[in-house]
C-alpha beads as a LAMMPS data file, in Angstrom:
LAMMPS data file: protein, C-alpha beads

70 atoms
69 bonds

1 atom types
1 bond types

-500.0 500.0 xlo xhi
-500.0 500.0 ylo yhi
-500.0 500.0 zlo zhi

Masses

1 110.0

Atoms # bond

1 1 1 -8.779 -2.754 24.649
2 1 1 -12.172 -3.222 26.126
3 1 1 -13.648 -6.619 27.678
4 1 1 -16.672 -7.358 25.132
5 1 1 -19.249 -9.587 27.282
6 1 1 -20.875 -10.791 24.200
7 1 1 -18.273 -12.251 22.390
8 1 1 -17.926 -16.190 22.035
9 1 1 -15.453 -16.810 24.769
10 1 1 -13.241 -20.518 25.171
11 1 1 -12.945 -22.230 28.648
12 1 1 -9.770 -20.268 29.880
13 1 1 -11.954 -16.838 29.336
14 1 1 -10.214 -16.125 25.817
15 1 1 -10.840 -15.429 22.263
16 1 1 -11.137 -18.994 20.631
17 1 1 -10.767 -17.491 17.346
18 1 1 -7.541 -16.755 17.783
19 1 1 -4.809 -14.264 19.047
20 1 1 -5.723 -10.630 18.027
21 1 1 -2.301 -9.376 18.989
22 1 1 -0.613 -11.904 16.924
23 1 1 -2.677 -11.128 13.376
24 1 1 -2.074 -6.958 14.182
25 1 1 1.758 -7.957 14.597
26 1 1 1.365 -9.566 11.176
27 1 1 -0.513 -6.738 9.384
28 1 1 2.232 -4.347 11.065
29 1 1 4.929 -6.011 9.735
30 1 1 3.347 -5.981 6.154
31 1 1 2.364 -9.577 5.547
32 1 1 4.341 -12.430 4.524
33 1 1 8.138 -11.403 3.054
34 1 1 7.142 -12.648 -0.249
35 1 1 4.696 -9.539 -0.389
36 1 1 7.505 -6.512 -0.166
37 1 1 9.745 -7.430 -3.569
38 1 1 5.881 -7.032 -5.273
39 1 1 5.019 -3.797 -3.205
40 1 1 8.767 -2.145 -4.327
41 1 1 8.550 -3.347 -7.965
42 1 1 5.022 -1.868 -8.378
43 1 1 6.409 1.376 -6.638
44 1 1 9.405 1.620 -8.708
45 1 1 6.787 0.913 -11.703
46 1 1 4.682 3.220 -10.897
47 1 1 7.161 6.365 -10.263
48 1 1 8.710 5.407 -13.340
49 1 1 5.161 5.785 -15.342
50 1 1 5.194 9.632 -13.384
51 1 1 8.599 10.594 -14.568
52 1 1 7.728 9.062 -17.946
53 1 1 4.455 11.188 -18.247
54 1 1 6.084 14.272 -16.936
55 1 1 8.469 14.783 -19.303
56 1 1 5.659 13.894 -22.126
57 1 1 3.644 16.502 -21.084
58 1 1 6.781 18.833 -20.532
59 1 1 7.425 17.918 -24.221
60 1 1 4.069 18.749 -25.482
61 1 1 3.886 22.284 -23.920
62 1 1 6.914 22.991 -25.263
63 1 1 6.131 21.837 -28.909
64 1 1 3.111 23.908 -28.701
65 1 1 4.633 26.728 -27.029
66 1 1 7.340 26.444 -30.097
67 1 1 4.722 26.469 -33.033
68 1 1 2.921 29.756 -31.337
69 1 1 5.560 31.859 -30.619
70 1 1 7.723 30.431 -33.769

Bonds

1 1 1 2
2 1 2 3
3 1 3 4
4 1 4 5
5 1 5 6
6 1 6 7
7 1 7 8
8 1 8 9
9 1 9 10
10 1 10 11
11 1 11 12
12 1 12 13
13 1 13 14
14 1 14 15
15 1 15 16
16 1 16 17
17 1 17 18
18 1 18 19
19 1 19 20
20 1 20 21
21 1 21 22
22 1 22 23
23 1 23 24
24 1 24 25
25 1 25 26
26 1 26 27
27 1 27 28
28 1 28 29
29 1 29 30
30 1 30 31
31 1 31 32
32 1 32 33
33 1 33 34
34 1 34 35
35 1 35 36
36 1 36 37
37 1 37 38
38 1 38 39
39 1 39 40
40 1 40 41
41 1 41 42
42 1 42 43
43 1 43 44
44 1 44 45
45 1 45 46
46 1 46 47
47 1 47 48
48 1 48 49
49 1 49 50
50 1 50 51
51 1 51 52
52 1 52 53
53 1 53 54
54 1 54 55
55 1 55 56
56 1 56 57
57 1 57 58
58 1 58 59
59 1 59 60
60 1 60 61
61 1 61 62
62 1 62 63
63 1 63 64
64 1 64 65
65 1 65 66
66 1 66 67
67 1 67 68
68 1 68 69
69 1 69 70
């Protein structure tokens, strides 16, 4: 990563906003563990909506393909 002169620096010649590395770690490892039940239940929710409106519309073309050929 490269040295930016402009940026506020602390006595010791480092980042007194805090440690970079330590909030990417954080973001990498997807937040705090309360976060990952809510990601996989809104997954799960939302693949169930697809399978649910797949066989809807699988339903539809067949009613209609039943009426015109019928």
């Amino acid at each position: 990563m490269a040295h930016n002169p402009q940026a506020p620096q602390g006595p010791e010649g480092h980042d007194p906003s805090g440690s970079t590395q330590m909030f990417r770690a954080f973001v990498d490892e997807g937040g705090s563990p309360q976060a990952r039940p809510q990601a996989a239940a809104s997954s799960s929710g939302s693949r169930l909506g697809v399978i649910v409106g797949v066989v809807v519309v699988l339903a539809v073309v067949a009613a209609v393909a039943w009426l015109a050929l019928g």
